[in-house]
Each structure stands twice: as structure tokens, then as C-alpha cells.
N, C-alpha and C positions, 0 to 999 in steps of 0.2 A: 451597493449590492455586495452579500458576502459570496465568500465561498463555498459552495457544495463541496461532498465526498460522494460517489458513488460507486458501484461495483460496475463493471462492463458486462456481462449477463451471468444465468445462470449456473454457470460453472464455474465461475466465480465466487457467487453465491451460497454452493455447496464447497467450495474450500475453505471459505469459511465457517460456515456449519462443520468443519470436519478438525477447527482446530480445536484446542482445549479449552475451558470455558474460561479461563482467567486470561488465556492471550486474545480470546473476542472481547473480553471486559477494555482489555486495554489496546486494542484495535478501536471499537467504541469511542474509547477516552481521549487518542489521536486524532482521530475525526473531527471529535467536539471541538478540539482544542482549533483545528485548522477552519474552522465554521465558526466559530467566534473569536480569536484571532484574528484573522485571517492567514493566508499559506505563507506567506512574505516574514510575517514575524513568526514563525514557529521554523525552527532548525533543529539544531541534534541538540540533544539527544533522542529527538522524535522522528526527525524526517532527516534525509540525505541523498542527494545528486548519488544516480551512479552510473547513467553515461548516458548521453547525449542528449533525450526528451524523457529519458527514463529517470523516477525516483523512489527515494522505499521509505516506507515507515518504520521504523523498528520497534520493536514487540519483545518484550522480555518479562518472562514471568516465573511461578513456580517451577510450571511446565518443560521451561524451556527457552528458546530462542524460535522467534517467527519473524516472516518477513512479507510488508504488502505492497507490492510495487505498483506504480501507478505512474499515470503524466497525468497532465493537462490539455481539455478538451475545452473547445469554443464554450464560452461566455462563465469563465468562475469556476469550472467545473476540476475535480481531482476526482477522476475514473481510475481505480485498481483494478488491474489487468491478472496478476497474477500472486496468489497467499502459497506461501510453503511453510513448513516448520524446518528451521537452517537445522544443519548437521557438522556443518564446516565451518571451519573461520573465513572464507571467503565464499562470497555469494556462489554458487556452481556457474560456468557458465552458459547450461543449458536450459536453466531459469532464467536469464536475461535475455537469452536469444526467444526463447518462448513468450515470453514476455514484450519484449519488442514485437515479436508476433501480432501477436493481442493488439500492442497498440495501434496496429494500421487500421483496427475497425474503429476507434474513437475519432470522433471528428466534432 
């Protein structure tokens, strides 16, 4: 069995709706990649650890720089918790605490 991507809910859903269309293309293309892959062999420059159960995708495009942070949820699953469009060279850390947020609801 592979791996899913999914989004944790609705608000989710529209933050991704809300990024620009070439970082949902390659948002997308990260997914595929971890779903046919599977999560284990796909690393950076796509995906990267960045603290404790938390992980991100990284997203780079015309646009910009975007980030969709995600763990891992019972049975294969990569639930993203929280999309932002970066501003900074380091992640804010009121995205990751937000985010960790989030992931107490995945199970």
C-alpha cells in the first residue's frame, strides 16, 4: 500500500486555493511524487524534517516561495496542516507552532 497526501480540512483547503497557481501546480507535483514514490524516498529538495512530527514541502516557483507543512497520520497517510506563502529565510515560528496545532487533530 502507497502513500496518500491529504489536506486536514477546510481551511486548509482554501489556503491552498489562495496560493498562486504555479505553487498549487507544484504543490500537486510534490504529492504525486510522495504517492508514487513513496514518502521514504522523496527528500529535499521536496520535502524536509523541521521539528519533531512536523514536515514541509517545499514549493518554489515564479511566484515565490510557499511552504505545506504536514505529518504523518495512521495508516500511509501525509495530512498538511498548514500552506503559507514564506517571506522569510526562516520558517516564522508562528507557523510551526500553528501548525503543530493542527496536528493534534490528525490521528
Amino acid at each position: 500500500m502507497g502513500w496518500t497526501v491529504e489536506t486536514l480540512n477546510e481551511t486548509v483547503d482554501a489556503e491552498i486555493e489562495a496560493l498562486p497557481e504555479d505553487m498549487r501546480a507544484r504543490l500537486a507535483r510534490v504529492a504525486r511524487l510522495i504517492e508514487e514514490k513513496d514518502l521514504e524516498r522523496v527528500g529535499e529538495p521536496h520535502v524536509k524534517d523541521i521539528e519533531g512530527c512536523l514536515w514541509e514541502m517545499r514549493l518554489k516557483g515564479r511566484s515565490g516561495i510557499s511552504r505545506a507543512l504536514y505529518v504523518m497520520g495512521v495508516g500511509r497517510r501525509a495530512v498538511i496542516v498548514r500552506v503559507f506563502v514564506k517571506k522569510t529565510e526562516k520558517t516564522p515560528r508562528s507557523e510551526i507552532e500553528l501548525a503543530l496545532t493542527r496536528a493534534k487533530l490528525v490521528r
